[in-house]
C-alpha positions as CSV (number, residue, x, y, z in Angstrom):
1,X,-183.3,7.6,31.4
2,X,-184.4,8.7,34.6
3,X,-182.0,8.3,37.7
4,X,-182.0,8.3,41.5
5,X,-182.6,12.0,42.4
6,X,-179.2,13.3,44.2
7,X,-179.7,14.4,47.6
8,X,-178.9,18.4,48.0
9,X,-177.6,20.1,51.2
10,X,-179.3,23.6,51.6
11,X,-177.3,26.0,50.4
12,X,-176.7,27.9,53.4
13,X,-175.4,24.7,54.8
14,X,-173.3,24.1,51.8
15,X,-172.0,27.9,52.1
16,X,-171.2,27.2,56.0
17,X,-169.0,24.2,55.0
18,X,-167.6,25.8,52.3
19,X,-166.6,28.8,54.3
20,X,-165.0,26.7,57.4
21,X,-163.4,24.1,54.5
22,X,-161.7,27.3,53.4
23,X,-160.7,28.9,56.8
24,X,-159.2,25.4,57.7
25,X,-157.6,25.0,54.8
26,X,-156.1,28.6,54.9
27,X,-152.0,29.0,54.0
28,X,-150.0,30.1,56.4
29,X,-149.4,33.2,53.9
30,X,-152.9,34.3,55.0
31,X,-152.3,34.2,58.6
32,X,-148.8,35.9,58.4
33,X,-151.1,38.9,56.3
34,X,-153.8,38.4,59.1
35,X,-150.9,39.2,61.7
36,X,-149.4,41.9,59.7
37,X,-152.3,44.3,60.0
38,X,-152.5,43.9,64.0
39,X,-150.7,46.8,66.1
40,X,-147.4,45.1,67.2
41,X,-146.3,48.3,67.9
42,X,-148.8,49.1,70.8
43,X,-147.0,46.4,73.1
44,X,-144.1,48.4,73.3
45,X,-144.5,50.4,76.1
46,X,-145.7,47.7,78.2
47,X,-142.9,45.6,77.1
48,X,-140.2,47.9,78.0
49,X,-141.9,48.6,81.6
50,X,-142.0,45.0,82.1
51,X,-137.4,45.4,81.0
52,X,-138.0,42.6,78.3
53,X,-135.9,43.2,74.9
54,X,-138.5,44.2,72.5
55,X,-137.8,43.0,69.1
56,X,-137.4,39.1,70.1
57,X,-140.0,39.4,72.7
58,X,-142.3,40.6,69.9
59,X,-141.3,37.9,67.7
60,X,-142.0,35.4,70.2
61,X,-145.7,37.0,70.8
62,X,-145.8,36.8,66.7
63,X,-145.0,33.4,66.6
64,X,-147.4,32.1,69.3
65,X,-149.8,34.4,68.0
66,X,-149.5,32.6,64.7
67,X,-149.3,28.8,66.1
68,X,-152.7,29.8,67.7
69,X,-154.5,30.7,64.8
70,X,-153.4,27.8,63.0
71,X,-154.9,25.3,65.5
72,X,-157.9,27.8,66.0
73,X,-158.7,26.7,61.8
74,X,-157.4,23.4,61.9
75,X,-157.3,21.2,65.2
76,X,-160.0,22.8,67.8
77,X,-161.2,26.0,68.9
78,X,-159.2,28.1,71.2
79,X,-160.4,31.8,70.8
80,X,-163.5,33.0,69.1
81,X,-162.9,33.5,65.1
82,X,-163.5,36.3,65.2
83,X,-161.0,37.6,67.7
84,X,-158.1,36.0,65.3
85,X,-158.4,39.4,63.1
86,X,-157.8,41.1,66.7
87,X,-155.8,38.8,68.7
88,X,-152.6,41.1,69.6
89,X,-155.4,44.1,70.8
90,X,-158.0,41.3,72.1
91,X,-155.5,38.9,74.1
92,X,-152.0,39.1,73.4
93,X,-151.9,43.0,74.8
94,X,-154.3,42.4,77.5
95,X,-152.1,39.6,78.5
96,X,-148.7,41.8,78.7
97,X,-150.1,45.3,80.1
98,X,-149.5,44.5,84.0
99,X,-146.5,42.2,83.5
100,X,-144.6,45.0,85.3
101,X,-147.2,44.6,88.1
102,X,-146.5,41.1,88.5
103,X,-143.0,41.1,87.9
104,X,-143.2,43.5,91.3
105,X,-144.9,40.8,93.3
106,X,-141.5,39.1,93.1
107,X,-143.4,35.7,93.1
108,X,-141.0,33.4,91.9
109,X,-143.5,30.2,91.6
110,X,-146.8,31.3,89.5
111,X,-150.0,28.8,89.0
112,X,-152.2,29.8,86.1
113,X,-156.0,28.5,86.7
114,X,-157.5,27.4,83.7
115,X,-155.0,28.0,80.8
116,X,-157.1,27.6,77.7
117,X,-154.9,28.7,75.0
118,X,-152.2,30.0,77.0
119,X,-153.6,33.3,78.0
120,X,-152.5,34.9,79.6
121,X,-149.6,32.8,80.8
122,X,-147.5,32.5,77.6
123,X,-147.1,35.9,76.8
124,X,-146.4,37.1,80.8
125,X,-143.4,34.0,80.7
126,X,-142.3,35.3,77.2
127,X,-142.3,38.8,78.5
128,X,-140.1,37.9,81.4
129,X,-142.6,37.0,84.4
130,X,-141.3,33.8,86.0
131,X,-139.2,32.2,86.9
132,X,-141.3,29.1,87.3
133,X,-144.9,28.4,86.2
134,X,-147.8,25.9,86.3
135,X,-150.2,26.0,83.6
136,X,-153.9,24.0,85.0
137,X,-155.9,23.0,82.1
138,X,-159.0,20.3,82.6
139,X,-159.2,20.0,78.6
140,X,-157.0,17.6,77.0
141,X,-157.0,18.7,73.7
142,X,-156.0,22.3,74.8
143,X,-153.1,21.1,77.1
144,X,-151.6,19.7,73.3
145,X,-151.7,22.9,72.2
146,X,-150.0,24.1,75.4
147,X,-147.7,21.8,75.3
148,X,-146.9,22.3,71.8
149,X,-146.5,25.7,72.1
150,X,-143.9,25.9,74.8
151,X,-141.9,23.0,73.1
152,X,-142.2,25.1,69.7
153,X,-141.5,28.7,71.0
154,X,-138.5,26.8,73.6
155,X,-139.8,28.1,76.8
156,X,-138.1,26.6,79.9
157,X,-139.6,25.8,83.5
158,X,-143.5,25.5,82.4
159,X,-144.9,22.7,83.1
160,X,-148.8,22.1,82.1
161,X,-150.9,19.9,84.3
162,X,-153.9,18.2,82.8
163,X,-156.2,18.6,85.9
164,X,-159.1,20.7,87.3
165,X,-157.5,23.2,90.3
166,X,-160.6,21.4,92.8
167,X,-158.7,17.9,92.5
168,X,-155.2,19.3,92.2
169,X,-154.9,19.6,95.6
170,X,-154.9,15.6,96.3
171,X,-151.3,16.2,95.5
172,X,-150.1,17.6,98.8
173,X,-146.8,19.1,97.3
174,X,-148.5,21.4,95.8
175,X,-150.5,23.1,98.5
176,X,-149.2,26.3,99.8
177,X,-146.7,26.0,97.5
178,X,-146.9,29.2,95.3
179,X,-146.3,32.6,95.4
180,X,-148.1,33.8,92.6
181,X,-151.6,32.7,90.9
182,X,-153.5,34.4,87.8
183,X,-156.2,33.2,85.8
184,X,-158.2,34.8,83.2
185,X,-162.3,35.3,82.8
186,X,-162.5,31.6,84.4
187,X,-164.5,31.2,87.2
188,X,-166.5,33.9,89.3
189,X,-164.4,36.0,91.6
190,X,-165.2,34.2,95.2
191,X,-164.9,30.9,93.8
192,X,-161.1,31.7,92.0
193,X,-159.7,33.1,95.5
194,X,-160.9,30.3,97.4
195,X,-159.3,27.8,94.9
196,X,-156.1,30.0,95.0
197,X,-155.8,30.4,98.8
198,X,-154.9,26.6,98.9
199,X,-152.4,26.8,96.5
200,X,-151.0,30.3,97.6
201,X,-148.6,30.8,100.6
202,X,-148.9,33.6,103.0
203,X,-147.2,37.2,101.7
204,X,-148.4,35.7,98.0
205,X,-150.2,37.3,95.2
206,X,-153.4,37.0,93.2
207,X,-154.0,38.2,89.8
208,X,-157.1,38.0,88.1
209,X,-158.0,38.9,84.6
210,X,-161.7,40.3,85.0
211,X,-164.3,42.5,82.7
212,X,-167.5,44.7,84.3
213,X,-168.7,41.9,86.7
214,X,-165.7,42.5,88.8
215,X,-167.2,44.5,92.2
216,X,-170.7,42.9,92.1
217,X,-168.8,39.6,92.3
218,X,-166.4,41.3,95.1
219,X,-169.6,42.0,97.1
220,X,-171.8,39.1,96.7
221,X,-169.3,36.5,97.5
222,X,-167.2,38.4,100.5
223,X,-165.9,34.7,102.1
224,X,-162.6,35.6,99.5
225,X,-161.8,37.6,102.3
226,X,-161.2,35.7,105.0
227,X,-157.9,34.1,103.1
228,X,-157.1,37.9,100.9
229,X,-156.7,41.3,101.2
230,X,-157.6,43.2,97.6
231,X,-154.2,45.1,96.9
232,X,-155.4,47.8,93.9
233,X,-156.7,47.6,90.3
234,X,-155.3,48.0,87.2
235,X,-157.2,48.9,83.6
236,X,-156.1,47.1,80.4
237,X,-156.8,47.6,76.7
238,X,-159.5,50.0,75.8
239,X,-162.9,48.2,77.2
240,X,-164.0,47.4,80.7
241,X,-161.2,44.9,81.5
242,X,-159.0,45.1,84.3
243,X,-156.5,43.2,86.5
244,X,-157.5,42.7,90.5
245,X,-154.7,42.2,92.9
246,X,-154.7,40.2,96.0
247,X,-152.7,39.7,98.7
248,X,-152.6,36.3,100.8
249,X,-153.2,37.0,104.9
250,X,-150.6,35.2,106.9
């Protein structure tokens, strides 16, 4: 008897599927192994400078760490996949190393410009930079996972607006009304600081997360400096990253 033919999927396509059916579908026992292998122990020293209590600070880290990758696989991206296998070197540790810096702003209302995942304001509140912060996230689905994280991990005083920073200012509360403002690898250099100036009162710091593009976007753009004075540099991890710091004029 001869029967309709069945349709077949390429098998590379099939392998795809297979291969993100399985990542999605990953215990929690995998990621816990996952997480096991990462160096914990390398945030240490920059725990301590920043006078946080290590073991429950790390444990916090872990458990963020581990409500990430499990939205990462099942919900919506929020880092790259690959970065999960690295995710303590790749964010969590690039996100802690200057917390001592900006603890010594003594800012004591912080706005974080395009959130994403949390990084890196999550780990600077868990490792004791505060006391008050704004998380600005444009994406719904990733100000869920923001908001589910700091419900999860109990984090006080973070709030997470669903908003881009260009239309946050129709709120005129909010203008001038921070001392502190990072934001991580979101927009170009100029752009961020001229965002930030509305938001940040005079005497007030900038901190922006940036990789090899930093000083030809310092020099192209040189309007940032009209509203900030750069206040030093700081490398973090083992790449081309570093931290800028910026001082609001009066």
């Amino acid at each position: 008897m001869t029967g309709r033919p069945r349709s077949r999927r390429p098998a590379g396509r099939r392998a795809t599927a297979q291969s993100r059916t399985a990542r999605r579908g990953a215990p929690a026992a995998s990621i816990d192994r996952l997480l096991d292998r990462q160096p914990w122990d390398a945030l240490i020293p920059h725990l301590l400078k920043a006078g946080a209590r290590v073991e429950p600070t790390t444990e916090l880290l872990r458990r963020y760490s581990r409500m990430l990758i499990e939205w990462n696989r099942s919900v919506s991206n929020l880092i790259s996949h690959n970065d999960e296998a690295r995710i303590v070197e790749r964010h969590i540790a690039e996100s802690v190393e200057p917390a001592s810096w900006l603890k010594s702003s003594s800012a004591t209302r912080w706005l974080d410009f395009g959130s994403g995942a949390g990084l890196p304001a999550i780990p600077l509140v868990i490792a004791g930079v505060g006391p008050r912060w704004s998380l600005i996230e444009a994406r719904r689905m990733k100000t869920l996972f923001l908001r589910k994280a700091i419900e999860s991990l109990g984090i006080r005083d973070v709030e997470v607006v669903v908003s881009r920073l260009e239309n946050l200012g129709d709120g005129t509360e909010r203008l001038g009304a921070y001392s502190g403002f990072t934001s991580r690898a979101v927009l170009a250099l100029g752009p961020t600081l001229a965002l930030a100036a509305r938001f940040i009162a005079p005497g007030g710091a900038a901190f922006l997360w940036k990789g090899s593009q930093r000083e030809n976007e310092m020099t192209a753009d040189p309007s940032w400096q009209d509203a900030w004075e750069f206040d030093g540099l700081l490398g973090i991890g083992q790449g081309q990253a570093t931290v800028a710091r910026f001082s609001r004029r009066g």
